[in-house]
PASE-654213 format. One record per residue (C-alpha): residue number from 1; chain; x, y, z. Coordinates in steps of 0.05 Angstrom, whole numbers, padded with zeros to 5 digits, always signed. Example, Ala and Ser with C-alpha at 12.3 -4.5 7.8 and 13.67 -1.06 7.14 Angstrom:
BEGIN
> 1,A,+00246,-00090,+00156
> 2,A,+00273,-00021,+00143
This chain:
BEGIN
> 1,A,+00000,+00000,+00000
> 2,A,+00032,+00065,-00016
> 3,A,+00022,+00134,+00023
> 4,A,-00010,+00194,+00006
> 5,A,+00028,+00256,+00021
> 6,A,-00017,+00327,+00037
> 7,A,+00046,+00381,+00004
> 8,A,+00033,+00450,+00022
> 9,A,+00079,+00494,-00021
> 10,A,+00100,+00568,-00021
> 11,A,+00050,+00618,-00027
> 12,A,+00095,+00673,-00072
> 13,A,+00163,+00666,-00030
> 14,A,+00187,+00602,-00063
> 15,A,+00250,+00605,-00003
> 16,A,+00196,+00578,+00040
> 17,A,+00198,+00514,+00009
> 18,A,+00223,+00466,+00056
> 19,A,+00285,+00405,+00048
> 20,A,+00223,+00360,+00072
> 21,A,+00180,+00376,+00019
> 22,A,+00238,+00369,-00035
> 23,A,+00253,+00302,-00004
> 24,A,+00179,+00279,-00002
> 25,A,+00171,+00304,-00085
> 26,A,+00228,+00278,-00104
> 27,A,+00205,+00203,-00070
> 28,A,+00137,+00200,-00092
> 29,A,+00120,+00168,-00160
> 30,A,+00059,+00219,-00174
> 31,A,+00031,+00287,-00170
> 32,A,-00029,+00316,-00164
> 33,A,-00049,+00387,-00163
> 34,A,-00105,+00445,-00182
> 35,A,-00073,+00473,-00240
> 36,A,-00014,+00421,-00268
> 37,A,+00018,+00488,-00301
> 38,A,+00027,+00516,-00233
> 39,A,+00060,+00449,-00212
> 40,A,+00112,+00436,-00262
> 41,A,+00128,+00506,-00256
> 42,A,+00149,+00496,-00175
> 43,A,+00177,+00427,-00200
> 44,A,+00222,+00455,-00259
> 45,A,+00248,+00508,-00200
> 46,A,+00270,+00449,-00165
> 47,A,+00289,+00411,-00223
> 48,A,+00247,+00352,-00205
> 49,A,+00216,+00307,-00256
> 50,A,+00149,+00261,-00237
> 51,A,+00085,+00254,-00269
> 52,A,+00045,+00308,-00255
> 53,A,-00048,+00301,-00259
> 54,A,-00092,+00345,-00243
> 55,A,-00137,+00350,-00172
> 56,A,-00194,+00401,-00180
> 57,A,-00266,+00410,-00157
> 58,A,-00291,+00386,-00227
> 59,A,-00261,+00322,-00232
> 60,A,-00254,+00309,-00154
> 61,A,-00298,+00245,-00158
> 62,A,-00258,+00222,-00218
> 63,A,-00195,+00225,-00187
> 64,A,-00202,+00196,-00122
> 65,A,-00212,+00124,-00154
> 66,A,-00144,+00130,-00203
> 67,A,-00107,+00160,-00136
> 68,A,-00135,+00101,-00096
> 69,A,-00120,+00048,-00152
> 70,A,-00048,+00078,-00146
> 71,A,-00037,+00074,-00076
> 72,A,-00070,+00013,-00073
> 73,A,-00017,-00012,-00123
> 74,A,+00038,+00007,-00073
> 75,A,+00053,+00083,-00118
> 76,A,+00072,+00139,-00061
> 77,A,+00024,+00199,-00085
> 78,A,+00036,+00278,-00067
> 79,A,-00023,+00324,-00064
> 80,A,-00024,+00392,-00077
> 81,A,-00058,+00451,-00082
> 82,A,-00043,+00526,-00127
> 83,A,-00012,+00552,-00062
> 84,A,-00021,+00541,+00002
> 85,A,-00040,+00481,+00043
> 86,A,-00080,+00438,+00008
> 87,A,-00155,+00416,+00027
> 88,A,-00152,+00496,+00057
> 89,A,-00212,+00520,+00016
> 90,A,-00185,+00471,-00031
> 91,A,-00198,+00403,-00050
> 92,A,-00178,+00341,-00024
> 93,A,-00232,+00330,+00044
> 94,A,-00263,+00286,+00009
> 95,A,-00196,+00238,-00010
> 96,A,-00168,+00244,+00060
> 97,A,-00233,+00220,+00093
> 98,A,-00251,+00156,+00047
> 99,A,-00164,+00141,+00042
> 100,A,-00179,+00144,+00123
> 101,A,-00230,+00102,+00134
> 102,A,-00190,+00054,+00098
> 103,A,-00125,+00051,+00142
> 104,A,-00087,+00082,+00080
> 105,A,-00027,+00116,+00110
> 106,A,-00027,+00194,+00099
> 107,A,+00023,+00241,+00116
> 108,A,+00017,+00318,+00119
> 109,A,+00083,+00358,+00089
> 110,A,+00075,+00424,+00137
> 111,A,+00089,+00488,+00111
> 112,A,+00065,+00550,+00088
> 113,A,-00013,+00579,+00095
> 114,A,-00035,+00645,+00088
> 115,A,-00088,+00640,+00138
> 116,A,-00039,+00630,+00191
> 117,A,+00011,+00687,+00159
> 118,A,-00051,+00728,+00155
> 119,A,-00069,+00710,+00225
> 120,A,-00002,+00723,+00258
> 121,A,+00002,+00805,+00223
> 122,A,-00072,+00816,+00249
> 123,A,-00054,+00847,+00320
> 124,A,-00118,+00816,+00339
> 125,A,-00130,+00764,+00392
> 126,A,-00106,+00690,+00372
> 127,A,-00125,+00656,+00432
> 128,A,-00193,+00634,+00380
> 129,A,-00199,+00644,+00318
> 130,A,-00252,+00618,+00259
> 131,A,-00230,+00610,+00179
> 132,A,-00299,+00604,+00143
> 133,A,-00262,+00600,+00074
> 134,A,-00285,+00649,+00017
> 135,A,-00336,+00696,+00040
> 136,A,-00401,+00668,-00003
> 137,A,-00415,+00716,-00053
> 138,A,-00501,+00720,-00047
> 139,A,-00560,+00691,-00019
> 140,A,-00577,+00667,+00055
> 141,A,-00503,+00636,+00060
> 142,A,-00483,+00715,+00057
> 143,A,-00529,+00740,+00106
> 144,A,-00512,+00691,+00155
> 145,A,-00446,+00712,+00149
> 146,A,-00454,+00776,+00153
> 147,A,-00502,+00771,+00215
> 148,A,-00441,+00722,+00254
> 149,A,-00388,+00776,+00240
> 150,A,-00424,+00822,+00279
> 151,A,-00436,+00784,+00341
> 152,A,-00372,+00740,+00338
> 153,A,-00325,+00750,+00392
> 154,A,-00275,+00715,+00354
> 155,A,-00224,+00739,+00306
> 156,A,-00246,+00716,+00224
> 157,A,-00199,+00705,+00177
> 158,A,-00238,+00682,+00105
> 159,A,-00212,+00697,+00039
> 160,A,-00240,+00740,-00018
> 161,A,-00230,+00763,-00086
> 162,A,-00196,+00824,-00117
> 163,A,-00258,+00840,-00155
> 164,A,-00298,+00827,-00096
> 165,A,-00257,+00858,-00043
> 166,A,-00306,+00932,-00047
> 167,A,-00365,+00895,-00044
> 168,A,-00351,+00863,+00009
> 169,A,-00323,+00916,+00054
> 170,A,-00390,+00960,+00030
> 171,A,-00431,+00905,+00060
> 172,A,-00394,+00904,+00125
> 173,A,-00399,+00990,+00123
> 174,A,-00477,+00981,+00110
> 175,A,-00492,+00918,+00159
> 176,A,-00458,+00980,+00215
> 177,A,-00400,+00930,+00219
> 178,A,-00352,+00967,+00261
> 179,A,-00304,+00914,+00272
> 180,A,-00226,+00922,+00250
> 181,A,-00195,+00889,+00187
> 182,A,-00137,+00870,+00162
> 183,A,-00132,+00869,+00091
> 184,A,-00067,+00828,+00066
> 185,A,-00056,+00830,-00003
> 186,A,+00004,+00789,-00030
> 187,A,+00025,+00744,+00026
> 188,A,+00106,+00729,+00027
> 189,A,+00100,+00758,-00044
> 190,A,+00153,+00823,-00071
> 191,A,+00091,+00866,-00070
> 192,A,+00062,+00849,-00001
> 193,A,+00018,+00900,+00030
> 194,A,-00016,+00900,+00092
> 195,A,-00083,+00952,+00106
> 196,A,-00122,+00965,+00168
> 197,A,-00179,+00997,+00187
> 198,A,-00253,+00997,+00192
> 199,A,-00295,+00977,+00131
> 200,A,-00302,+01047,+00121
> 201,A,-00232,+01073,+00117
> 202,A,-00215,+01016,+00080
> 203,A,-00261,+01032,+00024
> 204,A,-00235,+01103,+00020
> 205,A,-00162,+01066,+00008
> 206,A,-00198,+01014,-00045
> 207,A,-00252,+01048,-00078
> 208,A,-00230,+01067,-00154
> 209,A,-00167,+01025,-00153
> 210,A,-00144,+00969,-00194
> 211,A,-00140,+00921,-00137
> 212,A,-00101,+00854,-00160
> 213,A,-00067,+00798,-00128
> 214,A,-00089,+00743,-00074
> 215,A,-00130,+00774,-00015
> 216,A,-00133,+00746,+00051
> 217,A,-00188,+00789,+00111
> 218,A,-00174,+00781,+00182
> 219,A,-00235,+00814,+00222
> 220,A,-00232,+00831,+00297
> 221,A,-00276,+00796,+00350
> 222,A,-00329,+00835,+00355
> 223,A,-00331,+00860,+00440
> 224,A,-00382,+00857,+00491
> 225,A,-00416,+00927,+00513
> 226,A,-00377,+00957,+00566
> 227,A,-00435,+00986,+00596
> 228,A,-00505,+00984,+00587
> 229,A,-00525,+01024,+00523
> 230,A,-00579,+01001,+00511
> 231,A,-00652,+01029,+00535
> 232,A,-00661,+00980,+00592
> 233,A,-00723,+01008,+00623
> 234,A,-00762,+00997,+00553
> 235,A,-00735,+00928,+00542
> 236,A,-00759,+00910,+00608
> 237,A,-00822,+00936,+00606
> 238,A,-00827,+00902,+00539
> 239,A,-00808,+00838,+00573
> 240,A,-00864,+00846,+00631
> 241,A,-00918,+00846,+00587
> 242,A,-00902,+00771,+00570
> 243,A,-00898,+00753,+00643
> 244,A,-00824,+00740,+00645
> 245,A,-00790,+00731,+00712
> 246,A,-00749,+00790,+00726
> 247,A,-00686,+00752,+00737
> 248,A,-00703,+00717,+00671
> 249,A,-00701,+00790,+00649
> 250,A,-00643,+00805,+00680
> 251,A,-00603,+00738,+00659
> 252,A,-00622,+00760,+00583
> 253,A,-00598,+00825,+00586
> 254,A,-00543,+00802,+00619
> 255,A,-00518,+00763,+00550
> 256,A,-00509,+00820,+00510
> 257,A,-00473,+00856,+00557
> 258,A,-00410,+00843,+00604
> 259,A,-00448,+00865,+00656
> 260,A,-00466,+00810,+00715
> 261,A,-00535,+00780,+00722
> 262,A,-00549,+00812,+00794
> 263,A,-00523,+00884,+00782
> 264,A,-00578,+00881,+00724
> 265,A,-00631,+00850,+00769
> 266,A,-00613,+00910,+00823
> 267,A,-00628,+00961,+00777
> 268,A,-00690,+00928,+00751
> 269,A,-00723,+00892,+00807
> 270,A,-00768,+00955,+00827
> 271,A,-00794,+00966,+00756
């Protein structure tokens, strides 16, 4: 039985490339990756010959059985993606689960990822963190994302298009998104550049430009309320109607604030 290896490969800064992952090409009998032209291209730099296929979403299904009739042969296979780590908003999920729940040994090649790159030149807090992929482009997939960012305490980091990159910032500015991003354009790349700001001061940097190159967003946690901001006596009052408990009240309240359960209930028990 051969062994699959998962190959993540430079993301612009081909000195990343690791004596691990030239070891690991240079042993395995085939290649697979999204674009084959991109492939021989990082194999010619390393002046590696193999036979290279391709591994994209169209012909995912495809592929898995000749990769599996290969390894299944005893053939040592290396999967990888344009840039990156593959199965990242890539594919390759699907391989590594059935290859799994046969037993098929599968190694993963560490190495470079934008996410975490991105993730690392945020300033924001790593402690969590979510990656939700591309941002999705319409429909109720969108406003679901839209409505987490808002209430996420967690940092984001998601990836986007150049041609998208103003939309989405405008829907952030008009959903009253106030959360910081990170905008890093070009990861590792000659032309890196790293932006930050609101949606809003972002857009006056973006809006009208030529934007091109690979875009990676890293959005700030969105925080509790400090204090209470909001019109308590109203929402209680609202809440009384319906017969609910005051400490019910004061335990809901309490959610969307940092403020404790029984300093709410003190200033509401005499409504």
């Amino acid at each position: 039985m051969g062994t699959l290896y998962i190959c993540a490969t430079p993301i612009g800064n081909l000195s990343d490339i690791s004596s691990r992952l030239i070891e690991t090409l240079n042993h395995v009998d085939y290649i697979y990756g999204e674009d084959t032209r991109r492939v021989l291209k990082l194999l010619n730099h390393l002046k590696i010959e193999k036979p290279v296929h391709s591994y994209f979403v169209g012909n995912e299904h495809e592929k898995m059985d000749e990769i599996e009739n290969l390894l299944d042969s005893g053939k040592n296979v290396a999967l990888l993606s344009d840039a990156g780590t593959p199965l990242i908003a890539d594919p390759g999920a699907k391989l590594v689960s059935s290859l799994s729940n046969r037993n098929v040994k599968i190694e993963s090649i560490p190495g470079p990822s934008s996410v975490i790159v991105a993730l690392t030149l945020s300033g924001f807090d790593l402690t969590s963190f979510r990656f939700i992929g591309f941002i999705p482009k319409s429909g109720k997939e969108r406003s679901k994302f839209l409505s987490d960012l808002g209430t996420s305490e967690i940092t984001t980091v998601c990836f986007t298009s150049p041609k998208r990159l103003v939309k989405d910032l405008e829907a952030f500015a008009s959903e009253k998104i106030l959360n910081k991003v990170v905008v890093c354009r070009e990861l590792t790349k000659k032309f890196e550049t790293i932006y930050r700001g609101t949606s809003e001061e972002l857009l006056q940097e973006f809006r009208d430009k030529d934007i091109k190159g690979e875009i990676t967003l890293v959005i700030e946690g969105t925080e509790k309320q400090k204090r209470l901001d909001i019109d308590v006596e109203s929402a209680v009052q609202n809440l009384l109607k319906y017969d609910i408990p005051k400490r019910e009240i004061a335990k809901t309240i309490s959610l969307i604030t940092d403020v404790s359960t029984n300093e709410i209930y003190k200033k509401i028990k005499d409504f």
